[in-house]
PDB file with SEQRES, HELIX, SHEET and CRYST1 records, atoms N, CA, C and O in Angstrom:
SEQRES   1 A   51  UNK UNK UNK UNK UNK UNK UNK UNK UNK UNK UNK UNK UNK          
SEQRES   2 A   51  UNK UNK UNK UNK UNK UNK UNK UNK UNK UNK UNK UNK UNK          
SEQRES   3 A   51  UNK UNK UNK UNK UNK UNK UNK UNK UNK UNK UNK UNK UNK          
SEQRES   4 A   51  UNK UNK UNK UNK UNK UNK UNK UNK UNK UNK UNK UNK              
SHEET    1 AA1 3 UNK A   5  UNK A   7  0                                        
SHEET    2 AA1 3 UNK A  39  UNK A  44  1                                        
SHEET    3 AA1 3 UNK A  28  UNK A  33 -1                                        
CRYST1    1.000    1.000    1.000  90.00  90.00  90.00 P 1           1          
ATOM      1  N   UNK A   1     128.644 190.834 160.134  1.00  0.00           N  
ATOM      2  CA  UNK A   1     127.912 189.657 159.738  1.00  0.00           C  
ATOM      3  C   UNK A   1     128.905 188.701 159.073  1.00  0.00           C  
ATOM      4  O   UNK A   1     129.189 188.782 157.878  1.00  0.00           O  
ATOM      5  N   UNK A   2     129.581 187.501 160.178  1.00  0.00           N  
ATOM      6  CA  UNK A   2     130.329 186.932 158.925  1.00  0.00           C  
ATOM      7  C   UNK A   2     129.895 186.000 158.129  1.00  0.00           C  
ATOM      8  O   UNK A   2     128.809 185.457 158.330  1.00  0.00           O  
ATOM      9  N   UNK A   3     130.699 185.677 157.090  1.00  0.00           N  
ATOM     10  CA  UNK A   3     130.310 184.665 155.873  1.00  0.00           C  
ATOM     11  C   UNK A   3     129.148 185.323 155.497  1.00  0.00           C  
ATOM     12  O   UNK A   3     128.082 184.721 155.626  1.00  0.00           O  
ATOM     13  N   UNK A   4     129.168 186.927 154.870  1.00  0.00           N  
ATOM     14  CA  UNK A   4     128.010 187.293 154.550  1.00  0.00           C  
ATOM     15  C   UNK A   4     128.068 187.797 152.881  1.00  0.00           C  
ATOM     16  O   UNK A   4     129.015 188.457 152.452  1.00  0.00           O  
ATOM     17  N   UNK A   5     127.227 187.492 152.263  1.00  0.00           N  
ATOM     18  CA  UNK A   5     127.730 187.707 150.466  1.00  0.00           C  
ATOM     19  C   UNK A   5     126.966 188.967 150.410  1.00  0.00           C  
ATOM     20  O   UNK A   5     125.939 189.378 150.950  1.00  0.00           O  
ATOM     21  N   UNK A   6     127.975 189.522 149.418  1.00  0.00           N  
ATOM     22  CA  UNK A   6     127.786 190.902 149.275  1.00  0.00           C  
ATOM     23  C   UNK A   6     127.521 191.389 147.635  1.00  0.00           C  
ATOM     24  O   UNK A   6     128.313 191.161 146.720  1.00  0.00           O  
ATOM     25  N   UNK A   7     125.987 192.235 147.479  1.00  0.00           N  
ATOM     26  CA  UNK A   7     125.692 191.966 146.179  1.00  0.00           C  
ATOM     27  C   UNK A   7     125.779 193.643 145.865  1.00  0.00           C  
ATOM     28  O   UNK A   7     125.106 194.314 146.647  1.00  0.00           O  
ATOM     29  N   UNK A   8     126.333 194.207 145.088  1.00  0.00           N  
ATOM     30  CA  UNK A   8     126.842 195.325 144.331  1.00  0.00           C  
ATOM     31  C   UNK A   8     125.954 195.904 143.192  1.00  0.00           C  
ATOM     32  O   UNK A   8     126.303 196.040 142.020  1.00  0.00           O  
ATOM     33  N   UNK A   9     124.685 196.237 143.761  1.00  0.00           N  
ATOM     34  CA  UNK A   9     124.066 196.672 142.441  1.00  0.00           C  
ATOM     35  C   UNK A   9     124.093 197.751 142.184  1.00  0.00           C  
ATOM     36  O   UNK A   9     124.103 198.646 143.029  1.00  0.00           O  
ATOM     37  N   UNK A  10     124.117 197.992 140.479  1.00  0.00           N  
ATOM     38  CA  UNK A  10     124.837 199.089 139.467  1.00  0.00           C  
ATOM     39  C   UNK A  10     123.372 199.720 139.138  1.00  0.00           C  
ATOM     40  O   UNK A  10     122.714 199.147 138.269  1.00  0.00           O  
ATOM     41  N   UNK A  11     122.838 200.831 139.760  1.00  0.00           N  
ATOM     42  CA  UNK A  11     122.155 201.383 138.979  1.00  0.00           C  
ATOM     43  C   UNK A  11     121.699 202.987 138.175  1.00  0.00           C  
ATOM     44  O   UNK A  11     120.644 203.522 137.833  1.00  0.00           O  
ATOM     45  N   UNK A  12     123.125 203.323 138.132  1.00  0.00           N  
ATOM     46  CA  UNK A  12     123.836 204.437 137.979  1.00  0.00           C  
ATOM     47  C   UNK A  12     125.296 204.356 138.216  1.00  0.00           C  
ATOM     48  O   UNK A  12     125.887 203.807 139.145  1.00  0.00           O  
ATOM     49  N   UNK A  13     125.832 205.096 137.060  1.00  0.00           N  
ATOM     50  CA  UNK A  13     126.978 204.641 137.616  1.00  0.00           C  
ATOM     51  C   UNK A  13     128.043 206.419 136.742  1.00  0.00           C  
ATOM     52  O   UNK A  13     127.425 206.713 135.719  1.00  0.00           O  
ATOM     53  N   UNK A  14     128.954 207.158 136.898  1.00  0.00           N  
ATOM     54  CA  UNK A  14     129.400 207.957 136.836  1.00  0.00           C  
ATOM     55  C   UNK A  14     130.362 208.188 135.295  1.00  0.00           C  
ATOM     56  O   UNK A  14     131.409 207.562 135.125  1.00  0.00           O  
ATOM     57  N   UNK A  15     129.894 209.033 134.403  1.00  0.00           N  
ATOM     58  CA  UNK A  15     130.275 209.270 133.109  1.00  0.00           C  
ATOM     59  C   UNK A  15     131.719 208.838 132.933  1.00  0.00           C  
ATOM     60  O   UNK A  15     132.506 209.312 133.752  1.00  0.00           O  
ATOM     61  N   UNK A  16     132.198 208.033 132.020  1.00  0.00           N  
ATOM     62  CA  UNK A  16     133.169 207.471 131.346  1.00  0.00           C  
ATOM     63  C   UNK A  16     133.711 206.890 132.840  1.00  0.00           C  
ATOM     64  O   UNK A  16     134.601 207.646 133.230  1.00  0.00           O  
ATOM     65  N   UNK A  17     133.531 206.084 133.550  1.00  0.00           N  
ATOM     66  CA  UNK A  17     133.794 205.232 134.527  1.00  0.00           C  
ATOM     67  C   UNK A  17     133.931 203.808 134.268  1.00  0.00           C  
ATOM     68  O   UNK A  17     133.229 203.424 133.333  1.00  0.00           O  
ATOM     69  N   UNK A  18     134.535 203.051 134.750  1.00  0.00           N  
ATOM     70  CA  UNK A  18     134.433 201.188 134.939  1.00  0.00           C  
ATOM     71  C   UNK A  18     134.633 200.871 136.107  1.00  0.00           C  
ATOM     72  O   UNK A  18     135.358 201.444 136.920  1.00  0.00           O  
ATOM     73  N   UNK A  19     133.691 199.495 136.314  1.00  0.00           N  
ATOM     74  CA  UNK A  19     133.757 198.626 137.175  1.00  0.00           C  
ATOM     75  C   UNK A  19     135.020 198.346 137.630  1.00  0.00           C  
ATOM     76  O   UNK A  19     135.752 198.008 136.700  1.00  0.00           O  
ATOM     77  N   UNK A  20     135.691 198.359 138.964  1.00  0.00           N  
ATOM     78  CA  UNK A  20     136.459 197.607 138.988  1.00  0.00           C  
ATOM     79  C   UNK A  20     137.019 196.321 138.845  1.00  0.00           C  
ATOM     80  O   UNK A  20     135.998 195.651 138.996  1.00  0.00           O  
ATOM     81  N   UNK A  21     137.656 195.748 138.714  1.00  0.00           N  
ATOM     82  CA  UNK A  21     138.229 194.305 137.908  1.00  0.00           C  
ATOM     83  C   UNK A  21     137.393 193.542 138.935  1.00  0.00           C  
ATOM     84  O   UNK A  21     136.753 194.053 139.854  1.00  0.00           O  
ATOM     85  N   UNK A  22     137.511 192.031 138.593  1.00  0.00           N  
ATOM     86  CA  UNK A  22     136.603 191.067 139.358  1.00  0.00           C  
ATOM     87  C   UNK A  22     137.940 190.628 140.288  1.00  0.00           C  
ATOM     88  O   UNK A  22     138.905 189.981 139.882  1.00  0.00           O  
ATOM     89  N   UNK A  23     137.726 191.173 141.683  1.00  0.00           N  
ATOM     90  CA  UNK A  23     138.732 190.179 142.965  1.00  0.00           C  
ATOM     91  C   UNK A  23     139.127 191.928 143.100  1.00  0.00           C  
ATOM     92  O   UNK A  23     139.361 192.092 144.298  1.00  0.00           O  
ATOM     93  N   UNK A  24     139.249 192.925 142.558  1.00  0.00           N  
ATOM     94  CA  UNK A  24     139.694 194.167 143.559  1.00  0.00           C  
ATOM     95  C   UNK A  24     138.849 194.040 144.731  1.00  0.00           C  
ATOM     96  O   UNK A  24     137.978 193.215 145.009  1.00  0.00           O  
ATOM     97  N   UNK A  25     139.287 195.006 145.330  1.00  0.00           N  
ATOM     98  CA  UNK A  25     138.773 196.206 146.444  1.00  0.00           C  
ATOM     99  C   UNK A  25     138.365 197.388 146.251  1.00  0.00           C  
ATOM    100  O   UNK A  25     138.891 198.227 145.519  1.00  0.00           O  
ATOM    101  N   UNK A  26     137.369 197.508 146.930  1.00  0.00           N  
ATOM    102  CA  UNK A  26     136.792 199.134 146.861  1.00  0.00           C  
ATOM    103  C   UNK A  26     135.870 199.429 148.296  1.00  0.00           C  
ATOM    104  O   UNK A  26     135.606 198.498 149.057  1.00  0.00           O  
ATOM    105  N   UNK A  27     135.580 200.329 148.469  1.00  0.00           N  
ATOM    106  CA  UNK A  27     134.458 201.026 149.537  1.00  0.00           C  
ATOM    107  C   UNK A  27     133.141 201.235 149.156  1.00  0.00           C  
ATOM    108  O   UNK A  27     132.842 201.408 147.975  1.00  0.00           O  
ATOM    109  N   UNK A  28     132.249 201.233 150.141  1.00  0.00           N  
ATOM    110  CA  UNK A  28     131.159 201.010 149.971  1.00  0.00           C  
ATOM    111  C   UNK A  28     130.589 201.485 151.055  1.00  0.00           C  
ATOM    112  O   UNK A  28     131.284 201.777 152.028  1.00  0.00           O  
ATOM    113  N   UNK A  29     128.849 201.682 151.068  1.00  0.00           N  
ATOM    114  CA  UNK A  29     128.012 201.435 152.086  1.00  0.00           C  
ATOM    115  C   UNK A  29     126.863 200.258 152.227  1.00  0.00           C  
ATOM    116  O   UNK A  29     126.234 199.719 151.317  1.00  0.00           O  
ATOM    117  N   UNK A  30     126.809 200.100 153.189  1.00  0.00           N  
ATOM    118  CA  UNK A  30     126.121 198.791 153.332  1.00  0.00           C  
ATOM    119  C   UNK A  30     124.175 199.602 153.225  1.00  0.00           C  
ATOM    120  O   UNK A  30     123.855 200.493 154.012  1.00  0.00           O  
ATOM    121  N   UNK A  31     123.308 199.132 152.294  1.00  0.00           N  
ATOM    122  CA  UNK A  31     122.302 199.788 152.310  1.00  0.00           C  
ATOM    123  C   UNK A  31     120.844 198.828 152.668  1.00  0.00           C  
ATOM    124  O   UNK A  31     119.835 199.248 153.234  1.00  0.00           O  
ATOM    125  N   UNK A  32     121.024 197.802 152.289  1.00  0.00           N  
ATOM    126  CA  UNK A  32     120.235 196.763 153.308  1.00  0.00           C  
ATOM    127  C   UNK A  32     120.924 195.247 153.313  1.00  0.00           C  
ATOM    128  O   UNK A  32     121.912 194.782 152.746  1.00  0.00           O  
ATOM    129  N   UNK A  33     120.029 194.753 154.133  1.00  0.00           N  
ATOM    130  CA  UNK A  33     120.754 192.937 154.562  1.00  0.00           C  
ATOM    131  C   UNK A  33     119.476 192.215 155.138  1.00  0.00           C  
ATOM    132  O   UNK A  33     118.381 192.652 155.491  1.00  0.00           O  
ATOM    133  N   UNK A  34     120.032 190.913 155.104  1.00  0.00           N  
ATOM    134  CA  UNK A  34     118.701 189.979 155.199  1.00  0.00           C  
ATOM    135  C   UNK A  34     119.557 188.760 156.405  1.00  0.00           C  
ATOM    136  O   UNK A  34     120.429 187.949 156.093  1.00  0.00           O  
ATOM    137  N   UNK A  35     119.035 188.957 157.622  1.00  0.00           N  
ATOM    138  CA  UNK A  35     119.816 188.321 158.338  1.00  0.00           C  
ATOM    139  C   UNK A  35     119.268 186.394 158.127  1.00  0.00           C  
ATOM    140  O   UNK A  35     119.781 185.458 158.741  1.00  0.00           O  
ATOM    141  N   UNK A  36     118.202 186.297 157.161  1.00  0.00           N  
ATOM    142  CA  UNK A  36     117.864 185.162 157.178  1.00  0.00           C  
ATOM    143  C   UNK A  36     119.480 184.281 156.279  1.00  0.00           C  
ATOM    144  O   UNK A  36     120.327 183.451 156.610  1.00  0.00           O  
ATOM    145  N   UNK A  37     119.203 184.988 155.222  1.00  0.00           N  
ATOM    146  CA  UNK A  37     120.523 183.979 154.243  1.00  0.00           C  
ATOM    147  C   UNK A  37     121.708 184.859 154.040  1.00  0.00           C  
ATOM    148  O   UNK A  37     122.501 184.636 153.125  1.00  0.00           O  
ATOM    149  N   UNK A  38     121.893 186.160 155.127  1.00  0.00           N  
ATOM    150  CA  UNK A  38     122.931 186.821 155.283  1.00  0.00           C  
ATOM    151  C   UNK A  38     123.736 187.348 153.959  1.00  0.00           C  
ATOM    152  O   UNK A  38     124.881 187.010 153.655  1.00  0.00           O  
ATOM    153  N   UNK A  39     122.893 188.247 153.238  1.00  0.00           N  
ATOM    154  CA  UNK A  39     122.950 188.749 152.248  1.00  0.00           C  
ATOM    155  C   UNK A  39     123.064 190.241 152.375  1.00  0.00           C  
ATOM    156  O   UNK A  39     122.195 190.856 152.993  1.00  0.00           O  
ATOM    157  N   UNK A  40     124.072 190.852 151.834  1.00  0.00           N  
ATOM    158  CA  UNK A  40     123.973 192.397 151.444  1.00  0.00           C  
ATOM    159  C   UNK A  40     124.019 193.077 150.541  1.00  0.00           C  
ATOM    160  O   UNK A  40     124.579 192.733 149.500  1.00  0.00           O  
ATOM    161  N   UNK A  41     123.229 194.642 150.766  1.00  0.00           N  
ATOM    162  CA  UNK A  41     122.740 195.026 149.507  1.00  0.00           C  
ATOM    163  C   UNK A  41     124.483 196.550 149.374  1.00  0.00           C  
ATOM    164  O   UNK A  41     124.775 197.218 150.366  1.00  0.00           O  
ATOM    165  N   UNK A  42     124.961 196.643 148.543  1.00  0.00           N  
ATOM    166  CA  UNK A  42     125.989 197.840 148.642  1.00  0.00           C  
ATOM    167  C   UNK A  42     126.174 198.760 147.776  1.00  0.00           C  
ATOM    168  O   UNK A  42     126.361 198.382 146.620  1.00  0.00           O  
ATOM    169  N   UNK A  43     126.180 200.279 148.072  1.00  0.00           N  
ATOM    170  CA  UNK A  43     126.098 201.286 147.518  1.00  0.00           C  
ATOM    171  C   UNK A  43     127.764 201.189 147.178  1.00  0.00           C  
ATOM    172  O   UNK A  43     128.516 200.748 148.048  1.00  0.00           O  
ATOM    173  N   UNK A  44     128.258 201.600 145.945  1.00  0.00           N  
ATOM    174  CA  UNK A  44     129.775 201.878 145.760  1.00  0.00           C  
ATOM    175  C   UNK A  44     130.033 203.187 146.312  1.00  0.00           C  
ATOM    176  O   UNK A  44     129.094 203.983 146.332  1.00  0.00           O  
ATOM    177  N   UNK A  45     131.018 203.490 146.706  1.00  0.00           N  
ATOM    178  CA  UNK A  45     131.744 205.104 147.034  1.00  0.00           C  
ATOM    179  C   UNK A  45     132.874 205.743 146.126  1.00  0.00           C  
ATOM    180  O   UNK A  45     133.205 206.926 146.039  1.00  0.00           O  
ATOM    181  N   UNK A  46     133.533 204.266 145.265  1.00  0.00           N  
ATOM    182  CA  UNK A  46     134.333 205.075 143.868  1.00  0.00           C  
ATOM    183  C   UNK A  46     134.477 204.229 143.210  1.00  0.00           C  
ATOM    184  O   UNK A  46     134.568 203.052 143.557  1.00  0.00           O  
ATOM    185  N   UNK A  47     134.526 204.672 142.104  1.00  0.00           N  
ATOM    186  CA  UNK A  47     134.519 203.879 140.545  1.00  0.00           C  
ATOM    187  C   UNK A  47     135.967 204.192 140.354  1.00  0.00           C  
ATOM    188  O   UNK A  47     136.717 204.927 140.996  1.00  0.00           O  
ATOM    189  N   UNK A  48     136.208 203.259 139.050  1.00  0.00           N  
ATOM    190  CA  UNK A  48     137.786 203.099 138.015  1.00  0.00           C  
ATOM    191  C   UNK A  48     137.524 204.021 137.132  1.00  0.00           C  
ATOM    192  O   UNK A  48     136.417 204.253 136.645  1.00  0.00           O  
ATOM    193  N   UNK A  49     138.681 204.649 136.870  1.00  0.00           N  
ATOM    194  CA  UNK A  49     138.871 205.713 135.736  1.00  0.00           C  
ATOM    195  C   UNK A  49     139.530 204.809 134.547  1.00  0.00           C  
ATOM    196  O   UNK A  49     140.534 204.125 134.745  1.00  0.00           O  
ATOM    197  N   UNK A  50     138.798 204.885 133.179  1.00  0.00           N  
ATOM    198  CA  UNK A  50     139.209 204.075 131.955  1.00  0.00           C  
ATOM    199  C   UNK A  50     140.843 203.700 132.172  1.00  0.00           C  
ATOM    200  O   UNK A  50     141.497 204.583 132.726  1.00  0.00           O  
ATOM    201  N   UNK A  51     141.638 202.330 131.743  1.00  0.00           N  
ATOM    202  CA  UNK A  51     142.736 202.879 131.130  1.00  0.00           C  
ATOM    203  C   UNK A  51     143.884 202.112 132.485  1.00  0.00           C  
ATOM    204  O   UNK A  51     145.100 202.294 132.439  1.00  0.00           O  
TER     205      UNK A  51                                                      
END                                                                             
């Protein structure tokens, strides 16, 4: 889907973990999308270790 924004919601997230910085990279799964305003919903696959 290009030019498609991708929204990262946190609702659990793994003991003494952080977000990665704002502009990294990480992996994911794509868990829903809205082909009207081309929006996605994304599961994370790994978190930052403190530090």
């Amino acid at each position: 889907m290009p030019n498609a924004v991708g929204l990262a919601e946190i609702t659990a997230m793994p003991h003494r973990m952080e977000l990665h910085a704002l502009g990294a990279t990480g992996t994911g799964e794509v868990i829903w999308h809205a082909d009207h305003n081309r929006r996605l919903k994304i599961r994370l696959d790994e978190w930052r270790a403190p530090g």
